[in-house]
C-alpha positions as CSV (number, residue, x, y, z in Angstrom):
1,X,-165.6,-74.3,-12.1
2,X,-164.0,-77.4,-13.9
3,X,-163.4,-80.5,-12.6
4,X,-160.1,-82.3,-13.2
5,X,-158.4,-85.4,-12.4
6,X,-154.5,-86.0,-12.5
7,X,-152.2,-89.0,-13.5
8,X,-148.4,-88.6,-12.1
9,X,-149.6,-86.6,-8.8
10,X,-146.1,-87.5,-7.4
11,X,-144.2,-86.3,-9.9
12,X,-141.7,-83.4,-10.2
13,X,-144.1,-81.7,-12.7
14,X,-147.4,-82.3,-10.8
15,X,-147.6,-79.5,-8.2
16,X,-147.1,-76.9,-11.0
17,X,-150.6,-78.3,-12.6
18,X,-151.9,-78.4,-9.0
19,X,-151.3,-75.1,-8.9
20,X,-152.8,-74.3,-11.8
21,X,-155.6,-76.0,-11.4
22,X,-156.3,-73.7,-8.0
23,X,-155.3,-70.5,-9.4
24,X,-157.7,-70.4,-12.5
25,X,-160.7,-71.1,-10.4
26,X,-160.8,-75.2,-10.7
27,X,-161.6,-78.5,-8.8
28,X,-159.1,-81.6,-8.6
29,X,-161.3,-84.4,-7.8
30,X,-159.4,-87.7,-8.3
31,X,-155.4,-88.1,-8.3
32,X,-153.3,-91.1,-9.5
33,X,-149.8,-92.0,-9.0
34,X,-148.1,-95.6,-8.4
35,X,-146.5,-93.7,-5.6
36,X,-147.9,-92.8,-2.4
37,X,-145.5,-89.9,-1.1
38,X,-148.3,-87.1,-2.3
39,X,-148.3,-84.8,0.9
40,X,-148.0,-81.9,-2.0
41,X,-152.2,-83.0,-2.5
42,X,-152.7,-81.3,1.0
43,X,-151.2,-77.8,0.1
44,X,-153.7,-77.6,-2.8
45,X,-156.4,-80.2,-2.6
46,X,-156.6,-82.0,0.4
47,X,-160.4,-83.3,-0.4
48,X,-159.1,-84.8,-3.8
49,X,-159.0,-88.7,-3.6
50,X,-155.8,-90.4,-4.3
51,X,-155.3,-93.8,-6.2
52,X,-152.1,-96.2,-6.6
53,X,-153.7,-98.7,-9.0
54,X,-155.2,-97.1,-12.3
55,X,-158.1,-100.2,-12.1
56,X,-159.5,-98.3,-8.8
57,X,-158.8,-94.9,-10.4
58,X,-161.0,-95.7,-13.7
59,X,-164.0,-97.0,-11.8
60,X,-163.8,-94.0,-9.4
61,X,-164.6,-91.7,-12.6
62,X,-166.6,-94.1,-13.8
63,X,-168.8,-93.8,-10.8
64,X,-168.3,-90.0,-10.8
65,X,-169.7,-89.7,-14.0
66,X,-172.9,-91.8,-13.1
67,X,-173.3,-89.9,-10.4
68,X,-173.5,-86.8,-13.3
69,X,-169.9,-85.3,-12.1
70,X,-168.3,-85.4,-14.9
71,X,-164.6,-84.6,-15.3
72,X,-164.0,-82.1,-17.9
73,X,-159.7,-82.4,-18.0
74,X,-157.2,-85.1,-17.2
75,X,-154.2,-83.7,-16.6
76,X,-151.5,-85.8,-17.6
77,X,-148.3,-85.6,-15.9
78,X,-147.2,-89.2,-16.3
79,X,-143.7,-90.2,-17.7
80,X,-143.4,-89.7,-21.4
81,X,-144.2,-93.3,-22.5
82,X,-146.9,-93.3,-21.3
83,X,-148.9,-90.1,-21.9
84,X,-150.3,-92.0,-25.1
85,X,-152.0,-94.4,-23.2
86,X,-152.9,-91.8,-20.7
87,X,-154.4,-89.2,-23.4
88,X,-156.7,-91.9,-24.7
89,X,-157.8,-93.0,-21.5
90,X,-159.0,-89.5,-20.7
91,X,-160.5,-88.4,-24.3
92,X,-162.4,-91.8,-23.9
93,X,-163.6,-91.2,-20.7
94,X,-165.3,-87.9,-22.3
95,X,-162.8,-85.3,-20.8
96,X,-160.2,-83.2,-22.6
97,X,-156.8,-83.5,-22.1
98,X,-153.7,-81.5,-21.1
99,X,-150.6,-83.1,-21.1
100,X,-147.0,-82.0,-20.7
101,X,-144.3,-82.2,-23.8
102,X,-143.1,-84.7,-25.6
103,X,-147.1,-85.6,-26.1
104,X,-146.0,-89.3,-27.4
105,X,-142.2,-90.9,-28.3
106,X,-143.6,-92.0,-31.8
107,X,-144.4,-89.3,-34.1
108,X,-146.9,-91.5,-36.1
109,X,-148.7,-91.3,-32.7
110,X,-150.2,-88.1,-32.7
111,X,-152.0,-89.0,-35.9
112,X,-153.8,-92.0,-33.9
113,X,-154.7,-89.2,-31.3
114,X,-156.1,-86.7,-33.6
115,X,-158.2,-89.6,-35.0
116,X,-159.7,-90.4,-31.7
117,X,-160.2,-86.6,-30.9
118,X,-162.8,-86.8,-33.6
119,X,-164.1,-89.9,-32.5
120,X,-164.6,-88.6,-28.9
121,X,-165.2,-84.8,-29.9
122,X,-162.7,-84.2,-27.1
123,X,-159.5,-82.0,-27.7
124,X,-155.7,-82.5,-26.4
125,X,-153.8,-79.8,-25.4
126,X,-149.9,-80.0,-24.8
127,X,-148.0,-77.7,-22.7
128,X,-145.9,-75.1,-24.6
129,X,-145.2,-72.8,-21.6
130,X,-142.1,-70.7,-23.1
131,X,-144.0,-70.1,-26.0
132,X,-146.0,-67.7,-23.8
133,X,-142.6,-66.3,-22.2
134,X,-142.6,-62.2,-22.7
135,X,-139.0,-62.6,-23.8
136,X,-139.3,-65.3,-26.1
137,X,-142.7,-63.7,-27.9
138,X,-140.6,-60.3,-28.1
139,X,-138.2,-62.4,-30.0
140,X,-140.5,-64.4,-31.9
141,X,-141.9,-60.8,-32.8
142,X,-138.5,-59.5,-33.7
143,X,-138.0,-62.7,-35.9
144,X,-141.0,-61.9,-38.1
145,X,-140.1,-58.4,-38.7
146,X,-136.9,-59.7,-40.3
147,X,-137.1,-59.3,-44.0
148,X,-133.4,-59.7,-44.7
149,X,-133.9,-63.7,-45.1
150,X,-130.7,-63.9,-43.1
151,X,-129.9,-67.3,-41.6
152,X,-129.2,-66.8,-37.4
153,X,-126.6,-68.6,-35.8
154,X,-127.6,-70.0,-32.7
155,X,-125.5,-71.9,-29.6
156,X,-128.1,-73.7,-27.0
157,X,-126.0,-74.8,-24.2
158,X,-128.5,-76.2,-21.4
159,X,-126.7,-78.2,-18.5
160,X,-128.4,-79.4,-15.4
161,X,-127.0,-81.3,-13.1
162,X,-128.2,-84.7,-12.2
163,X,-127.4,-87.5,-9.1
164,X,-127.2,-91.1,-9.6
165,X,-131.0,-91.5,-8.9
166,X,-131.5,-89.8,-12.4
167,X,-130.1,-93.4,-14.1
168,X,-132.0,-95.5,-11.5
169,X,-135.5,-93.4,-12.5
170,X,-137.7,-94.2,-16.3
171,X,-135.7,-90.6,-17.1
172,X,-132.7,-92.7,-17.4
173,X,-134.1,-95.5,-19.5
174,X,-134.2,-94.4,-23.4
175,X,-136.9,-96.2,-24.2
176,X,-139.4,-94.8,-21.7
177,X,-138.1,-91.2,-21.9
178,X,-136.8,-90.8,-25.3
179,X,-133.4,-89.8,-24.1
180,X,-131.6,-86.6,-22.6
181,X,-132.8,-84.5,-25.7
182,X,-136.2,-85.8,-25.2
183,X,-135.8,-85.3,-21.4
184,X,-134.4,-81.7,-20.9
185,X,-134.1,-80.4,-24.3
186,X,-137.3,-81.1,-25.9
187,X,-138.9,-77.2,-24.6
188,X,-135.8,-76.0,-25.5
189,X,-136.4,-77.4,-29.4
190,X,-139.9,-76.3,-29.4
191,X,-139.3,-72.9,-28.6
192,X,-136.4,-72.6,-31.5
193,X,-138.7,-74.1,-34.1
194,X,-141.3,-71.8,-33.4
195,X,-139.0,-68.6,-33.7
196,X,-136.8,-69.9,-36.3
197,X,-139.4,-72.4,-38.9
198,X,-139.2,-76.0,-39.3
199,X,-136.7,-78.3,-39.3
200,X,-134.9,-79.0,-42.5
201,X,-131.4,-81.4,-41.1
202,X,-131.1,-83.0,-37.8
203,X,-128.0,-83.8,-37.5
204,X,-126.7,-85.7,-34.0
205,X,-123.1,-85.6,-33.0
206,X,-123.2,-87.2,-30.0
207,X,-125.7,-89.2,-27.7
208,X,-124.4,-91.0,-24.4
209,X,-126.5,-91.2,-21.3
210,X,-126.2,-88.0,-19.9
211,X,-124.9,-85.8,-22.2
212,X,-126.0,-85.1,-26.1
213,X,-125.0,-82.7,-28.6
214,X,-126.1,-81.6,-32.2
215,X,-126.7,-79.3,-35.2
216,X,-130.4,-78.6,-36.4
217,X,-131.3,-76.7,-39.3
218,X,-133.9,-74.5,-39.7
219,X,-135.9,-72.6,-41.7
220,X,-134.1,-69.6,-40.5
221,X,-130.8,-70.5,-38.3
222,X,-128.6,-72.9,-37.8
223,X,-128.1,-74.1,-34.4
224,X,-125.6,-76.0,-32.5
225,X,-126.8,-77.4,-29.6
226,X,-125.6,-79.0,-26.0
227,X,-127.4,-80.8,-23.3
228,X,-126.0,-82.4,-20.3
229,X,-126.7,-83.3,-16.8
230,X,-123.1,-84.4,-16.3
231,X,-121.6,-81.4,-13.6
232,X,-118.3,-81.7,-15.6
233,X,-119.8,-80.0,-18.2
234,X,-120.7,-76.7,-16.1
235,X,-118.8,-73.8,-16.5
236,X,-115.6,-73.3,-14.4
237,X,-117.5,-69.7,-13.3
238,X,-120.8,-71.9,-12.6
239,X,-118.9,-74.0,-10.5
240,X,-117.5,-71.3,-8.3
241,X,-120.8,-70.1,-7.4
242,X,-122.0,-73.0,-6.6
243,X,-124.6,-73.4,-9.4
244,X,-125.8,-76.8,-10.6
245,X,-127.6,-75.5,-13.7
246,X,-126.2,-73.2,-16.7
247,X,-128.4,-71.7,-19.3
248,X,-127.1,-70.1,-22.6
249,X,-128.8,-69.3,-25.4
250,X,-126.8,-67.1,-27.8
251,X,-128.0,-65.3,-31.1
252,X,-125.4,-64.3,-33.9
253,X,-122.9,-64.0,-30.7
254,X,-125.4,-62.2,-28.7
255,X,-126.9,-63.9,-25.4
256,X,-130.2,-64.0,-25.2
257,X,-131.9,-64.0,-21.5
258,X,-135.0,-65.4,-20.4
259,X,-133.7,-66.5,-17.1
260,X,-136.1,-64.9,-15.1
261,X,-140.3,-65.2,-15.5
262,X,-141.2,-69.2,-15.3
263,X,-142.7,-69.5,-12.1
264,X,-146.2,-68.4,-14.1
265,X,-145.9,-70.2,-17.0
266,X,-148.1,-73.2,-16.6
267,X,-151.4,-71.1,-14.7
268,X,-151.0,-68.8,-18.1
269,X,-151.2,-72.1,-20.1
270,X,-154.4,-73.2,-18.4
271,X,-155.9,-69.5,-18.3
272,X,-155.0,-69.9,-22.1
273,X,-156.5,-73.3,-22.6
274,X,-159.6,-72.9,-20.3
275,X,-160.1,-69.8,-22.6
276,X,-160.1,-72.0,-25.7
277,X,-156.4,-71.1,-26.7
278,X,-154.3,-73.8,-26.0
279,X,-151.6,-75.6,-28.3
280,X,-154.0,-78.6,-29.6
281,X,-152.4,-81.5,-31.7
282,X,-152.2,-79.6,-34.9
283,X,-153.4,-76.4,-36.4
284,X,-152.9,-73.3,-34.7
285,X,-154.4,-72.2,-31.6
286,X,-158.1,-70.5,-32.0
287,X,-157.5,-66.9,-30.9
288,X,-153.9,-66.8,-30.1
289,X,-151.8,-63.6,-31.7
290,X,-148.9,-64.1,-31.3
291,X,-147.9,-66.0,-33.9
292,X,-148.4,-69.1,-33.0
């Protein structure tokens, strides 16, 4: 059994790590949030003790560990600018880190990180969860055993409706969440660069508040992309039925569908990390197949 601590317990994200954190066997022994509306604690673990003010939180740990319980991951779950500040905190404290995606805002970042990784002999480890979707490592799978050198064209059209709170919230603030690509497309961009190589042109047609639109080259495609949480922007069909969120992905005019199989995604990226396989900083991870 590992013992874990979490910063951004009240978050939208958290209770999936929570979850997590159960299912694969594991202990959450200290929690931190600025917020105190954490009832979600109770469903998974109630004995966990909770912190508003990091100060109290860092001495708590502190303590732990001089008490020889040491914490072996912080899961951070924080909003985006600050999971750099958070993922030196915990490879500093001697624990490894799992943090949600984008890692940092900076690029130039992540080579600070990997330089403290060797100074602490810790490891980060960001979560990648559709890169361990079936559907998506079928494709991936497919992808490779293209010889053709043919260049795909893609359409990503991911729209997901947002109130008025979204603006209010660091979500809506650029330079604490990187944006709307950063905010709800950045999986979404993983995923394609994976499948489809690296980027080669990033071209951006379009960037407002709540809606954002491109064309990214890659290795192998081309795709034209669309994010929005503006409702306007669903489908007239969406609409009818009353949805609030549309997903399209389509390959050379075909759609692809991985609607369906999320709800496991983040205990199979613990199960993965726990097991030495995670998606660290750079390199590839040790013993993963599929191509990653």
């Amino acid at each position: 059994m590992k013992n874990f601590a979490i910063i951004g317990a009240g978050g939208y994200i958290a209770p999936r790590h929570m979850k997590a954190i159960k299912e694969t066997g594991n202990m959450l022994i200290a929690a931190l949030d600025k917020h105190d509306s954490v009832g979600i604690l109770d469903s998974y673990f109630p004995e966990a003790d909770f912190f508003v003010e990091f100060e109290r939180f860092d001495r708590h740990l502190e303590k732990l560990k001089r008490s020889g319980k040491h914490i072996d991951y912080v899961a951070v779950c924080s909003p985006n600018y600050l999971h750099d500040s958070h993922i030196r905190f915990g490879l500093r404290i001697g624990a490894d880190v799992i943090c949600e995606k984008p890692v940092v805002l900076n690029p130039w970042n992540i080579d600070a990180l990997i330089e403290i990784e060797k100074e602490t002999n810790q490891k980060v480890y960001t979560i990648l969860q559709l890169r361990l979707h079936p559907a998506i490592i079928a494709l991936k799978e497919k992808i490779q055993k293209d010889t053709t050198g043919k260049k795909y064209k893609i359409k990503l059209h991911y729209i997901t409706s947002r109130g008025h709170w979204y603006h209010i919230s660091w979500k809506g603030d650029v330079n604490k969440s990187g944006g709307i690509a950063t905010n709800i497309g950045v999986h979404f961009f993983d995923m394609l660069m994976w499948i489809f190589g690296d980027v080669k042109e990033n071209i951006v047609h379009s960037h407002k508040d709540d809606t954002a639109s491109g064309t990214l080259l890659l290795e192998n495609a081309e795709v034209e992309w669309l994010l929005s949480i503006d409702a306007t922007n669903l489908p007239a069909e969406a609409k009818q039925n009353g949805k609030r969120t549309f997903r399209s992905l389509m390959i050379d005019g075909e759609s692809f569908e991985f609607s369906e199989g999320f709800t496991e995604l983040h205990n199979l990226s613990y199960e993965q990390i726990l097991n030495g396989k995670g998606f660290p900083l750079s390199g590839n991870p040790k013993g993963y197949t599929t191509g990653a």
